[in-house]
Residue frames as qw, qx, qy, qz and C-alpha x, y, z in Angstrom:
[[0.602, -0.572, 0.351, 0.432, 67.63, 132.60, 170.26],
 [0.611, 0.089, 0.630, 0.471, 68.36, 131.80, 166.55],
 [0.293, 0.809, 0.375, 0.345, 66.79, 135.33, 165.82],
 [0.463, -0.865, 0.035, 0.193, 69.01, 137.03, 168.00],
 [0.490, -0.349, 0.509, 0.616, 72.05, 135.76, 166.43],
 [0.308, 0.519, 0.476, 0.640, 70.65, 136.59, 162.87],
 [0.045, -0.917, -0.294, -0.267, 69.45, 139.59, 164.26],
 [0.391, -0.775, 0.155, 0.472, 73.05, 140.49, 165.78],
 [0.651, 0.265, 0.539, 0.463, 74.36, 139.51, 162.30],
 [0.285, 0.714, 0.500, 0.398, 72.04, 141.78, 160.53],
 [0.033, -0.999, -0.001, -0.014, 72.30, 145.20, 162.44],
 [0.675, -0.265, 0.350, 0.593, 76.27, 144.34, 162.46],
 [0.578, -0.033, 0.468, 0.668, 76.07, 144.82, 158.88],
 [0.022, 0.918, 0.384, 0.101, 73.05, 146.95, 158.64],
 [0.224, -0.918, -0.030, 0.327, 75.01, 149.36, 160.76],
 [0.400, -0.380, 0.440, 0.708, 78.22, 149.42, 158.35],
 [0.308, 0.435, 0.624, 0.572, 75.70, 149.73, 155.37],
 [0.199, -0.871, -0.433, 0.123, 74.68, 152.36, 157.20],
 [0.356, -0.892, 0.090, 0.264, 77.71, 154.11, 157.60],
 [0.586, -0.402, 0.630, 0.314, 80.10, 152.62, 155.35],
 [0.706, 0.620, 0.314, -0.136, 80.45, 151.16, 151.93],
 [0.635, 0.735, -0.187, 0.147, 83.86, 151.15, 150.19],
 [0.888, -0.061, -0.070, 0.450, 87.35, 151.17, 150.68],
 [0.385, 0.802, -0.111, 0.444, 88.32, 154.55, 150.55],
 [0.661, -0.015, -0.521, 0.540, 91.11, 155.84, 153.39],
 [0.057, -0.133, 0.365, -0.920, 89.06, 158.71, 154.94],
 [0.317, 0.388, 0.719, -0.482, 85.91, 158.67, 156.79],
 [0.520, 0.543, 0.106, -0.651, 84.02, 161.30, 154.30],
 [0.263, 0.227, -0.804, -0.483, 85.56, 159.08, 151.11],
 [0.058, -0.143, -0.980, -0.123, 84.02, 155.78, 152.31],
 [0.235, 0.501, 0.605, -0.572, 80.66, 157.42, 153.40],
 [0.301, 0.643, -0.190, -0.678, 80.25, 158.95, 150.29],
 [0.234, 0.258, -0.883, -0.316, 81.05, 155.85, 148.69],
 [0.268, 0.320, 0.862, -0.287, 78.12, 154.13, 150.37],
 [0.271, 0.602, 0.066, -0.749, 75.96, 156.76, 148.72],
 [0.218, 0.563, -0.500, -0.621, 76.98, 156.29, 145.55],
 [0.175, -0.031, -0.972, -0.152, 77.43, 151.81, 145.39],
 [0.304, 0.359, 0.666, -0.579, 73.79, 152.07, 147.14],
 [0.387, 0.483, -0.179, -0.765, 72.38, 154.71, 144.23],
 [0.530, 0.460, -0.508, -0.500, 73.35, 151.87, 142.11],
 [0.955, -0.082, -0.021, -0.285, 72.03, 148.48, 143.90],
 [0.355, 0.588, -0.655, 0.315, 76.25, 147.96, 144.36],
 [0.835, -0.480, -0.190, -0.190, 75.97, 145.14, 147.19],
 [0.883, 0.276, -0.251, 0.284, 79.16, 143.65, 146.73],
 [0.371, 0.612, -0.374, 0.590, 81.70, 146.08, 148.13],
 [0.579, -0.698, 0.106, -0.408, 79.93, 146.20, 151.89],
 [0.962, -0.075, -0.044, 0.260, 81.97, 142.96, 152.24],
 [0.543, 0.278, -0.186, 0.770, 85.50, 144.89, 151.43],
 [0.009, -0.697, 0.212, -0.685, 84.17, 147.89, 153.44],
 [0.702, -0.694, 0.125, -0.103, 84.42, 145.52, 156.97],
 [0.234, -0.522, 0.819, -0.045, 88.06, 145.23, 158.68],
 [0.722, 0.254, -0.630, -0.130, 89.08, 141.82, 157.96],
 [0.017, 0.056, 0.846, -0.530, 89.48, 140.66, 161.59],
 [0.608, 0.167, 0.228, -0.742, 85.23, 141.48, 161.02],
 [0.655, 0.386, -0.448, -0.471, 85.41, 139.43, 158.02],
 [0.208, 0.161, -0.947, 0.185, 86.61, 136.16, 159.83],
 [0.254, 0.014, 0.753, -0.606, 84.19, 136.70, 162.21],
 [0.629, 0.267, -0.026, -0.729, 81.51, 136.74, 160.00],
 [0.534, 0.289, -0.763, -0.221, 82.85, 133.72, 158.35],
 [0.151, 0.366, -0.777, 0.489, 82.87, 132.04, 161.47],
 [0.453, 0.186, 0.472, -0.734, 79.85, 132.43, 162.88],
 [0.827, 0.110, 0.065, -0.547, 77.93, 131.51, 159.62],
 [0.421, 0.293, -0.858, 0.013, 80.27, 128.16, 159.54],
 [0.016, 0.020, -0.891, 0.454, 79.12, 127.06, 162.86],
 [0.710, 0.269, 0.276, -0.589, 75.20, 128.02, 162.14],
 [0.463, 0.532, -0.604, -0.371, 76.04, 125.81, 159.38],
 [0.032, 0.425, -0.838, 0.341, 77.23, 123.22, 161.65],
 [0.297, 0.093, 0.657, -0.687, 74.13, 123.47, 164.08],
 [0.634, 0.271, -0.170, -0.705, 71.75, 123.15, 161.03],
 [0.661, 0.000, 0.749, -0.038, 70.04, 119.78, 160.40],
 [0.006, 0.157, -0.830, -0.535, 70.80, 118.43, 156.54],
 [0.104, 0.372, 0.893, 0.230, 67.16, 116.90, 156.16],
 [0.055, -0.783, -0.544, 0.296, 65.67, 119.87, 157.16],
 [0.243, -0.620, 0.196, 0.720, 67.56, 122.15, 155.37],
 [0.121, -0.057, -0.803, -0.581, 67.19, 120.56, 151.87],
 [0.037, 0.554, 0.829, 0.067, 63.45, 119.80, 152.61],
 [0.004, 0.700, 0.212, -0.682, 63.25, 123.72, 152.99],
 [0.010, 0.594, -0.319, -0.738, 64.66, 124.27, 149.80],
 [0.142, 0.241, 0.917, 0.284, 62.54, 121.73, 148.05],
 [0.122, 0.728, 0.655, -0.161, 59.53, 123.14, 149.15],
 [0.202, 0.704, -0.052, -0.679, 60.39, 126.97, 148.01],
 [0.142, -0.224, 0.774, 0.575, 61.91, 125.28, 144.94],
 [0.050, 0.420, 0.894, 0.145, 58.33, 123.74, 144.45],
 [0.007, -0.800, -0.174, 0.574, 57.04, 127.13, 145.39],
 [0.077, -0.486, 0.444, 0.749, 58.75, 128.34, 142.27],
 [0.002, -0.034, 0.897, 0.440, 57.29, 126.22, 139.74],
 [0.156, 0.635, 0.745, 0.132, 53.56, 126.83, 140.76],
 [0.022, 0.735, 0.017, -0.678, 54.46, 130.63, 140.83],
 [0.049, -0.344, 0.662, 0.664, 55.56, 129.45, 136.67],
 [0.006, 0.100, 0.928, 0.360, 53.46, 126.92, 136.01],
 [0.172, -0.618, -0.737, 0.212, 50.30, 128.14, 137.62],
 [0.173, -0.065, -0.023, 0.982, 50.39, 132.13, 136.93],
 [0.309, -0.330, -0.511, -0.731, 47.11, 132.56, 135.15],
 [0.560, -0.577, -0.594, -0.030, 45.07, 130.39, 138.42],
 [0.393, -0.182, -0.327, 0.840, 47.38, 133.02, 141.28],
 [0.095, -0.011, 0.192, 0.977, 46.72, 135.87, 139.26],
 [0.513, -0.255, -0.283, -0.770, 42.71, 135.11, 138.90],
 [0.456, -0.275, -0.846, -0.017, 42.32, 133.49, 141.90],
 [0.416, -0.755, -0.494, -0.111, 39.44, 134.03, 144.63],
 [0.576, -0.351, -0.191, 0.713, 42.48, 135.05, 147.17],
 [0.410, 0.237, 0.186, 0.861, 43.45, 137.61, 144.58],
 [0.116, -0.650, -0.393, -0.640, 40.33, 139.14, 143.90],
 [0.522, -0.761, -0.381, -0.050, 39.69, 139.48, 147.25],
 [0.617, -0.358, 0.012, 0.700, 43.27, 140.92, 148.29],
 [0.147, 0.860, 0.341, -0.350, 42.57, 143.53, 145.67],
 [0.384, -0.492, 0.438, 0.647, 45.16, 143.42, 143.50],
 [0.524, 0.638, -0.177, -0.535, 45.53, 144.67, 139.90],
 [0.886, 0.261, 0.370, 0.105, 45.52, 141.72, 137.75],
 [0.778, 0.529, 0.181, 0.287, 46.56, 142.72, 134.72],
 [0.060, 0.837, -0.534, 0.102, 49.82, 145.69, 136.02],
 [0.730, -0.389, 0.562, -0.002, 50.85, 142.08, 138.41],
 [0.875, 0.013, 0.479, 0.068, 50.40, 140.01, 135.54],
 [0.492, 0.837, -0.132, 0.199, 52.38, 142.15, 133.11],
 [0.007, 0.650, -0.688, 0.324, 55.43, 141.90, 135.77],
 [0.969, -0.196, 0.136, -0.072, 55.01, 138.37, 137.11],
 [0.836, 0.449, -0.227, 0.217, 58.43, 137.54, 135.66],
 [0.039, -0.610, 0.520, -0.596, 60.23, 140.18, 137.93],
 [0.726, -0.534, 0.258, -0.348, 58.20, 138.26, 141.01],
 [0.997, 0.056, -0.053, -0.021, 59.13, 135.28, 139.79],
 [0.755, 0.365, -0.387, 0.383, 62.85, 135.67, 139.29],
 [0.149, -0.677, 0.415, -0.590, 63.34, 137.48, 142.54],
 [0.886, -0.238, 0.335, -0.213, 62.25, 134.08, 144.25],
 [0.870, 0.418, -0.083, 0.249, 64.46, 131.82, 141.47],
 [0.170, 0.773, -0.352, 0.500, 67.48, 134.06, 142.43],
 [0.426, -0.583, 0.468, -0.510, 67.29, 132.96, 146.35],
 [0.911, 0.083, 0.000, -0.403, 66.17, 129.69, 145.55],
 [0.890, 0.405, -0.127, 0.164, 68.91, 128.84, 142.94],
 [0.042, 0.816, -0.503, 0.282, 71.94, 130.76, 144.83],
 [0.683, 0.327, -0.649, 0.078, 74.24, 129.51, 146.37],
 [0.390, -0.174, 0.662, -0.616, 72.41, 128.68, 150.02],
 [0.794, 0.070, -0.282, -0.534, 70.85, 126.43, 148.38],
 [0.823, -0.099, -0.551, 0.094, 72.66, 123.61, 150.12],
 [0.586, -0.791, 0.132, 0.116, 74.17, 123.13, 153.40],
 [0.773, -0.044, 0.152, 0.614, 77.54, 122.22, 152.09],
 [0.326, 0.569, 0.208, 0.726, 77.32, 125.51, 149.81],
 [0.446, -0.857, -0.093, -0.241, 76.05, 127.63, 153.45],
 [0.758, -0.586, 0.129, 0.256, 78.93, 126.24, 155.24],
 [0.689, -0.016, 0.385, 0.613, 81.44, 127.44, 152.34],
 [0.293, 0.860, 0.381, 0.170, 79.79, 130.13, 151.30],
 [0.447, 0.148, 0.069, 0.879, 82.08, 132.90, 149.73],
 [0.096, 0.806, 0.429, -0.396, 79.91, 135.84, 151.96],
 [0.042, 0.598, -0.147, -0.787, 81.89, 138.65, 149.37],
 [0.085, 0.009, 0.844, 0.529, 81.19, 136.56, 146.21],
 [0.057, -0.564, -0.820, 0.082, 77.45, 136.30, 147.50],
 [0.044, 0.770, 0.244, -0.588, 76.76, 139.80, 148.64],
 [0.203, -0.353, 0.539, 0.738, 78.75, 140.97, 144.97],
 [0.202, -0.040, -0.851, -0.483, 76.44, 138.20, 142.58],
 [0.237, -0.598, -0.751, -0.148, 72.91, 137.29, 144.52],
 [0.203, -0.550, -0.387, 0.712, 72.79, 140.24, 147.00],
 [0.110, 0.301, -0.329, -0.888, 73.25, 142.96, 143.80],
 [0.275, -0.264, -0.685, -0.621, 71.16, 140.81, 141.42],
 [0.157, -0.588, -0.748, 0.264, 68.12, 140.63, 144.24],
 [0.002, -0.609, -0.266, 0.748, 68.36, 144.68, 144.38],
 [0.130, 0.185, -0.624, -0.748, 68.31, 145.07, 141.01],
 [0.233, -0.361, -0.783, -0.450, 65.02, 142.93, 141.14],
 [0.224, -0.496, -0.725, 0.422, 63.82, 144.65, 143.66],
 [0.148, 0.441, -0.118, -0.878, 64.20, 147.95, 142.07],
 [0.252, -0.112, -0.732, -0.623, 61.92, 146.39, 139.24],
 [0.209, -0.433, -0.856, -0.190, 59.36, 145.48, 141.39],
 [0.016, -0.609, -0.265, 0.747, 59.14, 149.10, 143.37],
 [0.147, 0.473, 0.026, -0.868, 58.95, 150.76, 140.32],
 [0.259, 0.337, 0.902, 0.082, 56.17, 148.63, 139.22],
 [0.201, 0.893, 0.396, 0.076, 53.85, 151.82, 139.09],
 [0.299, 0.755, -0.083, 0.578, 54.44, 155.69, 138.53],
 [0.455, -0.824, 0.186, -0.282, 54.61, 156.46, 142.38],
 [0.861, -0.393, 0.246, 0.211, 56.72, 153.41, 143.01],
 [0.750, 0.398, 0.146, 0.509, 59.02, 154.79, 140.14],
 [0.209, -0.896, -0.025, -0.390, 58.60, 158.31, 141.78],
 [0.666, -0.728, 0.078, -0.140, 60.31, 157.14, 145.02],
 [0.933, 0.017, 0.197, 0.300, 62.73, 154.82, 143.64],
 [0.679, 0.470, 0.044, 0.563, 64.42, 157.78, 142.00],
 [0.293, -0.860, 0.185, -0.374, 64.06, 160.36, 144.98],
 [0.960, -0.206, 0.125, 0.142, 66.12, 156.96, 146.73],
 [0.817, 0.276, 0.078, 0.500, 68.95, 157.36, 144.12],
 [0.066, 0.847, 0.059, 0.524, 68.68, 160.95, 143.77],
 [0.290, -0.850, 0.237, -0.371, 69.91, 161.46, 147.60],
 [0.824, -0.452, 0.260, 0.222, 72.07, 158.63, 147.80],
 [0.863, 0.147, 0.105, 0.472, 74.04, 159.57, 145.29],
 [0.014, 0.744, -0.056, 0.666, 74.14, 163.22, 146.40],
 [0.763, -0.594, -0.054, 0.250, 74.86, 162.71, 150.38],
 [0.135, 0.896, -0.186, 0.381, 76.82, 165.71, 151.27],
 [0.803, -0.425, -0.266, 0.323, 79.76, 165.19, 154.09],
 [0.167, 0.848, -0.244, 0.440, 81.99, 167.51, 156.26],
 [0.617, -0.255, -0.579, 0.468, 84.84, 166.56, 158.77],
 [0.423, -0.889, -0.010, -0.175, 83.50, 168.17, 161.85],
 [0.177, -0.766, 0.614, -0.074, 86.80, 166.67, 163.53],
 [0.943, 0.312, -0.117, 0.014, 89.12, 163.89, 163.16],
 [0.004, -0.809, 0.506, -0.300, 92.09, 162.28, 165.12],
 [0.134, -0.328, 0.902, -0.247, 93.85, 159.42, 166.27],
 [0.132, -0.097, -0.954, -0.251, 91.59, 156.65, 164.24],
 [0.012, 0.536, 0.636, -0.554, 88.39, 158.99, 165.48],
 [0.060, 0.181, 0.413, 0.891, 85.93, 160.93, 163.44],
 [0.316, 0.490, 0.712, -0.391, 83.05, 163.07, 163.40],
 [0.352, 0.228, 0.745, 0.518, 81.19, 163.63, 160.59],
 [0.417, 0.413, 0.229, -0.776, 78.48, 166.22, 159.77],
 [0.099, 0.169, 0.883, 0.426, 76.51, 163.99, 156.85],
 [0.227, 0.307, -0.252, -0.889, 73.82, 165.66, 154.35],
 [0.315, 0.287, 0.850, 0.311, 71.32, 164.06, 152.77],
 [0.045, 0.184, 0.570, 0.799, 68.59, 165.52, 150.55],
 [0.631, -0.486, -0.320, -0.513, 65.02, 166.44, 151.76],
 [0.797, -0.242, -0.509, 0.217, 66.77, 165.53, 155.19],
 [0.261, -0.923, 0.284, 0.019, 67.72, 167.06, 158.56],
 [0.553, 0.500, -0.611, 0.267, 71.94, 166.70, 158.55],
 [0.855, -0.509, 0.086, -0.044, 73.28, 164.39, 161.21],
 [0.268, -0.688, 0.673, -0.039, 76.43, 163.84, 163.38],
 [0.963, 0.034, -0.268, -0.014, 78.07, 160.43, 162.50],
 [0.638, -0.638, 0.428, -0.063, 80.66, 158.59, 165.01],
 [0.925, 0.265, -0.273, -0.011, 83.32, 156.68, 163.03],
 [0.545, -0.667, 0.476, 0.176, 86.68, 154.62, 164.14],
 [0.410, 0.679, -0.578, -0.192, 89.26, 153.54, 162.17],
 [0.853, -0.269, 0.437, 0.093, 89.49, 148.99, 162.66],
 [0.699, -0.052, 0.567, 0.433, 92.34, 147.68, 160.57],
 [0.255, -0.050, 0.634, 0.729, 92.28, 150.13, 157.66],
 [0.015, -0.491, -0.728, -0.478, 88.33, 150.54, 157.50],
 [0.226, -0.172, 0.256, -0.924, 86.05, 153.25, 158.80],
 [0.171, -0.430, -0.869, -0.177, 83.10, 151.92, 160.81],
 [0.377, -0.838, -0.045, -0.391, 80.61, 153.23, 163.40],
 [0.013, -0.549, 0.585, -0.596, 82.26, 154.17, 166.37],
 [0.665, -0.205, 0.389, -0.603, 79.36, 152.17, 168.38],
 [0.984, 0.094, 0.000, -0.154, 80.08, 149.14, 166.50],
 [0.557, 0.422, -0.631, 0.336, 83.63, 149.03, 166.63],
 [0.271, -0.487, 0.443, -0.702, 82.98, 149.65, 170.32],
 [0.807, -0.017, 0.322, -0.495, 80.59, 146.61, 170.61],
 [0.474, 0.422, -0.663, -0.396, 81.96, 144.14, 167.99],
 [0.407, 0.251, -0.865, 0.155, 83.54, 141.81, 169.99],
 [0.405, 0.060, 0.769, -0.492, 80.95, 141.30, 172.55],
 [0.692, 0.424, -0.077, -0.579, 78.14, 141.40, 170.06],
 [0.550, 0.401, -0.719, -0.138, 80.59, 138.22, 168.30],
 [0.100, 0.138, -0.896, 0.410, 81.17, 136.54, 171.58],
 [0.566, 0.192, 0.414, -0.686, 77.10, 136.86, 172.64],
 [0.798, 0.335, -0.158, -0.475, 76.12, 135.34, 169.24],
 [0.589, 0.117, -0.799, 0.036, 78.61, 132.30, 169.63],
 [0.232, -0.019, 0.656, -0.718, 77.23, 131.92, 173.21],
 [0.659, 0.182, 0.174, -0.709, 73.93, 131.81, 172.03],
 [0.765, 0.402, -0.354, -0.357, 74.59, 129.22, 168.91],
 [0.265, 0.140, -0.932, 0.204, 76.50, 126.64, 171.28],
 [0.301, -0.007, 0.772, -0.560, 72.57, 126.47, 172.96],
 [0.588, 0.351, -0.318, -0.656, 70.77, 126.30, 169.91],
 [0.276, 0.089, 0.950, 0.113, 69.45, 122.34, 169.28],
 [0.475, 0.164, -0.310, -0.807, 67.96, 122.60, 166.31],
 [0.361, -0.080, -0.927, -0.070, 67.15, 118.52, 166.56],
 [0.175, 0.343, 0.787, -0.482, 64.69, 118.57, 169.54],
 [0.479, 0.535, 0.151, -0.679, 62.20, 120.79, 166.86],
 [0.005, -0.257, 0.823, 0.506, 62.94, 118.64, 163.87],
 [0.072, 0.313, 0.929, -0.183, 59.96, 117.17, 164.33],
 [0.096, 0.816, 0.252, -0.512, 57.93, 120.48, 164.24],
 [0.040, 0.486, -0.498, -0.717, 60.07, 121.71, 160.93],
 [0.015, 0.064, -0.832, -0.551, 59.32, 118.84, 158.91],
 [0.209, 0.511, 0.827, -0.101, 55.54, 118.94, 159.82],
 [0.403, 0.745, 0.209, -0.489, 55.10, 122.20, 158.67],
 [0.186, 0.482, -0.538, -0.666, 57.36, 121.87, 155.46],
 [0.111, 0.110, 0.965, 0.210, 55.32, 118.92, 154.77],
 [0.244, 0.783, 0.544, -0.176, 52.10, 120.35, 154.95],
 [0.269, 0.788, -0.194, -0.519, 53.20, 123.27, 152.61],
 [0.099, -0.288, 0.859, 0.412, 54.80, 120.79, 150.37],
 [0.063, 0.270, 0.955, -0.105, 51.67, 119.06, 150.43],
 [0.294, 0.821, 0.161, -0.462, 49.55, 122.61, 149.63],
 [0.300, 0.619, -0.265, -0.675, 52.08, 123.28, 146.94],
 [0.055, -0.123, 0.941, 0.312, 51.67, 119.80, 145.05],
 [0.209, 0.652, 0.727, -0.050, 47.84, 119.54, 145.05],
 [0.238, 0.819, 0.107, -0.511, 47.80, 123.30, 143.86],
 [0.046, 0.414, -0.708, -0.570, 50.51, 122.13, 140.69],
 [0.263, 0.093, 0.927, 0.250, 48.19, 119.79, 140.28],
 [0.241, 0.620, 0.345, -0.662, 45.30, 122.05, 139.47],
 [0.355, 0.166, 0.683, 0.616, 43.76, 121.83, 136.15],
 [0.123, -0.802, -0.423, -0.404, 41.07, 124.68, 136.32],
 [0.186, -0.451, 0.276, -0.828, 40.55, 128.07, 138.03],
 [0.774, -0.398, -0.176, -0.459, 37.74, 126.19, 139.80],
 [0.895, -0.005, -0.401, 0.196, 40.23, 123.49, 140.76],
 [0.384, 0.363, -0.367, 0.766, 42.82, 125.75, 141.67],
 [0.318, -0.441, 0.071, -0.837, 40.73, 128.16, 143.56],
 [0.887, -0.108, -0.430, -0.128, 39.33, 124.55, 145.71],
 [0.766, 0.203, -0.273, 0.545, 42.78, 123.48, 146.36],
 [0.340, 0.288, -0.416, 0.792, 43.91, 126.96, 147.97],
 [0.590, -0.492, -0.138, -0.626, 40.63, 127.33, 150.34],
 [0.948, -0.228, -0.172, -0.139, 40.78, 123.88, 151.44],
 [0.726, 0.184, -0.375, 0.546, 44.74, 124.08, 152.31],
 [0.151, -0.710, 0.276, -0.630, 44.41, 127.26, 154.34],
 [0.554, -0.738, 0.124, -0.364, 43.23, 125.43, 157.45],
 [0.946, 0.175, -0.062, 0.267, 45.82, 122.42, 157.08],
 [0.535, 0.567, -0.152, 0.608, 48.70, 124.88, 156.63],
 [0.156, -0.470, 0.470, -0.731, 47.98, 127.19, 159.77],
 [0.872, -0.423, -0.003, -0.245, 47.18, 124.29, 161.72],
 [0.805, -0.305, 0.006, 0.510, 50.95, 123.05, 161.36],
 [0.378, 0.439, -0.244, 0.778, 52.25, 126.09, 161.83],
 [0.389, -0.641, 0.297, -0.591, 50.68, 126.72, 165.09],
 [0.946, -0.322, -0.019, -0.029, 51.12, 123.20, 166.12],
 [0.792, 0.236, -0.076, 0.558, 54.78, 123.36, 164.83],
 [0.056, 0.700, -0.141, 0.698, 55.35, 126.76, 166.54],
 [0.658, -0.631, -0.248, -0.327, 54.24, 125.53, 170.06],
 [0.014, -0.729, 0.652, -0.207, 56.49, 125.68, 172.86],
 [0.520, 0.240, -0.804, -0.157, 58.40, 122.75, 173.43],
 [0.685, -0.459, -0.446, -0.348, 57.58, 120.33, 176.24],
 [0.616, -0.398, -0.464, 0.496, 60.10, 120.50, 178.27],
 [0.089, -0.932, -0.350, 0.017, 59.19, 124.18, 178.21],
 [0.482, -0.350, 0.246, 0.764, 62.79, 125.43, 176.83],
 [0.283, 0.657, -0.061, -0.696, 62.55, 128.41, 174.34],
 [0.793, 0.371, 0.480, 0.049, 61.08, 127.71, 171.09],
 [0.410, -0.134, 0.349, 0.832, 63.56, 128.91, 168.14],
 [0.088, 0.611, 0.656, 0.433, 60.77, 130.31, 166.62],
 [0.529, -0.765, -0.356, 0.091, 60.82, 132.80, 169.96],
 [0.676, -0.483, -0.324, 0.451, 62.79, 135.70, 169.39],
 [0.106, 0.936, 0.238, -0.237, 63.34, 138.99, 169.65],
 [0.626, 0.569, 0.086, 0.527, 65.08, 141.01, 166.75],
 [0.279, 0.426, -0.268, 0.818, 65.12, 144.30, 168.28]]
């Protein structure tokens, strides 16, 4: 259930990052503006490019997941990545040459020349400002998408264009969002269609409507308000308490993997330590994944798309 409503969430806004992306007052302006705040890792504005009757809802919705969320389990989440962070710092050298590695095949020494990027791209989520519930249940979504959304792409573009090919792509990316060609096919009474260009692409029809002042899809203005009403439906059945029980066993065992791996004073040690935690770890996560007993849907159970 609890991926359903993040997953009505996400293609919500997926579909306006899709289609959308500024403030301008014609369809081709604001499409073209997506293009452009994309090219350049520009998070921030998607927020200003939904209607503002969207924007409530949005607010809304993550106030009441807020709500539904348990406080010990919420902080004990963000302990453990937090601890996560620190043996990704303190521990680089044992990661980077350990058994796992070698065997995963990775290039030591390009990884360990960019380890910093990995690192801060985790630090960044960590330290933001979901980091509490109080700060989830207040959370300024345009401040967020503007300051951690932008600064995540920005590290994400560092860690695509780790090699030449991943630098290769990263600018064919820019290169045709910031060239995205548009033509009003027609356009009337808060209704557009679009013919929309892209580079190295076939051109496609797009469907916008005019909500309050903004251009979306046509298929999501069309859908909004069920799509809003389905996801509060869903999140007044959501009990996160009856799995509490199941949360904190697996963030304890992974707490409990990353403290015996900080504590690692050799490769030998280290290497030990992450062998000997594997079965431990996926043992409470399939025990902690199991459906419950009275055989109601586990939250863990559901279907994005």
């Amino acid at each position: 259930m609890l991926q359903r409503i993040a997953g009505g969430l996400l293609l919500g806004v997926f579909a306006v990052l899709a289609a959308c992306g500024g403030v301008p007052g014609s369809p081709e302006g604001t499409v073209k503006a997506f293009g452009s705040a994309m090219a350049d890792n520009d998070v921030g504005f998607v927020w200003d490019a939904l209607p503002e009757p969207y924007q409530d809802d949005v607010d809304q919705i993550i106030a009441e997941v807020a709500g539904k969320l348990d406080e010990q389990v919420y902080d004990k989440t963000f302990l453990v990545m937090g601890k996560l962070v620190d043996v990704l710092d303190d521990q680089s050298e044992y990661i980077l040459h350990s058994q796992m590695a070698g065997g995963m095949g990775v290039d030591v020494e390009a990884l360990e020349d960019d380890w910093d990027s990995v690192l801060e791209f985790v630090e960044t989520f960590v330290e933001s400002d979901i980091s509490s519930l109080d700060g989830l249940a207040d959370l300024d979504v345009g401040a967020f998408l503007d300051q951690t959304a932008t600064q995540l792409m920005d590290q994400a573009e560092r860690l695509a264009t780790l090699d030449e090919q991943g630098r290769k792509q990263w600018e064919e990316r820019v290169e045709s969002l910031s060239k995205i060609e548009v033509e009003v096919v027609e356009e009337s009474d808060g209704q557009a269609t679009l013919e929309v260009k892209v580079p190295g692409q076939p051109s496609m029809r797009m469907e916008l409507a005019e909500v309050d002042g903004r251009w979306v899809p046509r298929e999501l203005a069309d859908d909004w308000e069920q799509m809003v009403s389905g996801i509060k439906r869903e999140l007044a059945q959501v009990d996160f308490a009856a799995n509490k029980a199941q949360y904190m066993q697996i963030l304890g065992a992974l707490e409990g993997t990353l403290d015996t791996l900080a504590g690692a004073e050799s490769q030998e040690e280290f290497d030990q330590a992450l062998q000997s935690s594997i079965p431990l770890v996926m043992g409470s996560l399939l025990g902690g994944m199991s459906s419950p007993p009275d055989g109601s849907d586990s939250p863990f159970e559901y279907d994005l798309f």
